[in-house]
N, C-alpha and C positions, 0 to 999 in steps of 0.2 A: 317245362312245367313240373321237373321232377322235385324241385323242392316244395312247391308248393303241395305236394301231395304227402313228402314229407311232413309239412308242417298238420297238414290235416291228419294224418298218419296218429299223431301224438296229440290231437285235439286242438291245435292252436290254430291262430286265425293266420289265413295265406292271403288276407287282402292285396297288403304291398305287393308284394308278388306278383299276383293276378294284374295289379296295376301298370305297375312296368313293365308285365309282359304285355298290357296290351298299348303302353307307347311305342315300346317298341317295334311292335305291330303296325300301328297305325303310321309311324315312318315306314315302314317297308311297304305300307298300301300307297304312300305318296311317293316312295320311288320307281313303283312299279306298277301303276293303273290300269294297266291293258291286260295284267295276267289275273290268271280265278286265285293259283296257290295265297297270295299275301288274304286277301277277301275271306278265302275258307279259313286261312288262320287265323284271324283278328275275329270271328266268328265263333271258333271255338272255344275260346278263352273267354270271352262274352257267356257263352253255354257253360262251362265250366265253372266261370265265379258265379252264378244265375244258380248251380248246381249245391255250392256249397251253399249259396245265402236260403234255399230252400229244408238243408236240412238244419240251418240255427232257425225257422222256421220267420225268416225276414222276407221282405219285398222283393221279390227278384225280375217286377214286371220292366223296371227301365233296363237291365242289362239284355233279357231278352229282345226287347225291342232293338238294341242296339245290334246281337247279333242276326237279326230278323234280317234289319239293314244290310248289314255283311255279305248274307248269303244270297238274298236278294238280288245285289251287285254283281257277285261271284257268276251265278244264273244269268244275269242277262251277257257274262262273257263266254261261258263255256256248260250250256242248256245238258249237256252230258256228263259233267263231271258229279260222278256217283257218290261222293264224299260228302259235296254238299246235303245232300238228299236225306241222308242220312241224320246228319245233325240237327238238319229244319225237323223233322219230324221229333224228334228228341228234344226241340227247342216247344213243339207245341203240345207234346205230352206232359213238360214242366210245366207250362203254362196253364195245365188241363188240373193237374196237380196243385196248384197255387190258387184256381178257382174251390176245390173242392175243400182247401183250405177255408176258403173265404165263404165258405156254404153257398157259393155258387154253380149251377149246371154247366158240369164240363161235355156237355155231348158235343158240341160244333166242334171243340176244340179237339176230343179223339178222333171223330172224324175226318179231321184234318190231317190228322198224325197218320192214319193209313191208307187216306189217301196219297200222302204222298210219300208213304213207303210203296206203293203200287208204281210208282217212278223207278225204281231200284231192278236195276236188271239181272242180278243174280241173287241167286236164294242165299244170302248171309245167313250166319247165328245171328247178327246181329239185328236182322231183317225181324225175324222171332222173336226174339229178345223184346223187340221194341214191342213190337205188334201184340204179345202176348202179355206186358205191362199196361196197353191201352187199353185191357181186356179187364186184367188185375183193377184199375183204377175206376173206370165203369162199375166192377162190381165194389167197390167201396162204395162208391158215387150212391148203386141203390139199395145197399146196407142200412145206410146214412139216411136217407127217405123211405126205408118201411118196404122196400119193392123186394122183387125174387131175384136174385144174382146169381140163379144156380147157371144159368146160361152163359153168363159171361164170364165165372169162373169153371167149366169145363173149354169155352171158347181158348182162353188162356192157358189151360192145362195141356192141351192139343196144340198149342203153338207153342207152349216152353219147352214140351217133348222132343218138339222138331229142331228147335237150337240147340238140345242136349244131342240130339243125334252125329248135330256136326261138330259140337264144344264142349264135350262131355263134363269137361273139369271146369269148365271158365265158369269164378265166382259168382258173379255177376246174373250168370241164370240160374246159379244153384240156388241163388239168394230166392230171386222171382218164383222160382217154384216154391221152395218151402213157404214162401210168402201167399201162394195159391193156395197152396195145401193146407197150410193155416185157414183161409177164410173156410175155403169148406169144411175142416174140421169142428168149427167152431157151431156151424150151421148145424153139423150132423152130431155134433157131441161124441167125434169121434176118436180114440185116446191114440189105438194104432196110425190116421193121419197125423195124428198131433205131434207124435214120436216120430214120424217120417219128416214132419215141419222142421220139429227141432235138429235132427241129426242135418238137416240140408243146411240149414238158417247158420250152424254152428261150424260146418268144413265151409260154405263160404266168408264168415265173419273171420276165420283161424288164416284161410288163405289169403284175404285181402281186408287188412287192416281200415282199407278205406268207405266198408260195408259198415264202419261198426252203428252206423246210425238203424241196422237192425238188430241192434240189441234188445231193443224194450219188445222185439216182438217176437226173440228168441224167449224171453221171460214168459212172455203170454202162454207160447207154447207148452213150457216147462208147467205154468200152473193149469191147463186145458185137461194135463195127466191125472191131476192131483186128485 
């Protein structure tokens, strides 16, 4: 999948890509049925194109169902393999994500995301990571309807802490924090958060070109000072 992150890299479209990889996939699921690996990978690539079609902000509900399918499969072959686990839950926070899009109630659907990160038998960054996103989109969730989100963005705060303790550089959560730290700053009209939002928002966008879809909310940051 390196090029296709390439291509996203540089703004362009990785569909093809994403497609071939997943025939190719999809042979390797039919040469090898009885194992979890071909399942889990024709599953992530499903998550992945599902990933990008979310930030051109398109339909991404048929790929997830397909990798739904995937790991589904994967599970009923090997109930332990931790990988899976991992991407289902990641497959129903996009989904949680795609409702809220649609001014739909994502609660079942976060629900669902730590729930079954609660399957996950070692403490990941990524365990956090996840879990403190379901947290972040929750409180967009009661932004968005007039509710008090100071809960679920502390809940967040407290579990991005815990990824940064094991991943301290990985963009990925540097992003998610500045991304918390935004919402509350915005609540408290706070400029020192806001500066903290930006300096996170900007080392994870410089580290991993593949963030750049929080640009428009490094800008926010920048004018929250002003």
């Amino acid at each position: 999948m390196g090029k296709a992150n390439l291509l996203m890299n540089k703004d362009l479209d990785p569909s093809k890509l994403f497609d071939l990889a997943i025939e190719y996939s999809q042979k390797a699921v039919e040469l090898d049925p009885d194992t979890v690996e071909p399942y889990y990978n024709l599953g992530l690539i499903y998550n992945k194109k599902a990933f990008y079609y979310l930030t051109k902000n398109l339909d991404p509900t048929g790929l997830l169902e397909q990798a739904r399918e995937n790991f589904q499969a994967g599970n009923k072959l090997d109930p332990n393999y931790q990988k899976i686990y991992l991407e289902q839950s990641y497959l129903e926070l996009m989904s949680a994500c795609w409702q809220i899009m649609q001014n739909q109630d994502p609660s079942k659907l976060l629900n669902q995301t730590r729930n079954i990160l609660s399957k996950v038998s070692n403490s990941k960054s990524t365990v956090y990571k996840i879990m403190a996103e379901s947290y972040l989109w929750q409180a967009q969730w009661q932004i968005k309807n007039s509710q008090n989100p100071m809960l679920a963005i502390n809940n967040g705060l407290t579990l991005i802490k815990q990824a940064l303790e094991i991943d301290p550089e990985k963009a990925e959560i540097l992003a998610i924090n500045g991304h918390l730290l935004l919402l509350r700053a915005s609540l408290e009209k706070n400029n020192d958060l806001a500066k903290e939002a930006e300096n996170l928002l900007q080392k994870a966008i410089t580290t991993n070109l593949l963030l750049n879809h929080y640009k428009p909310l490094l800008e926010k940051a920048r004018n929250l000072q002003k």
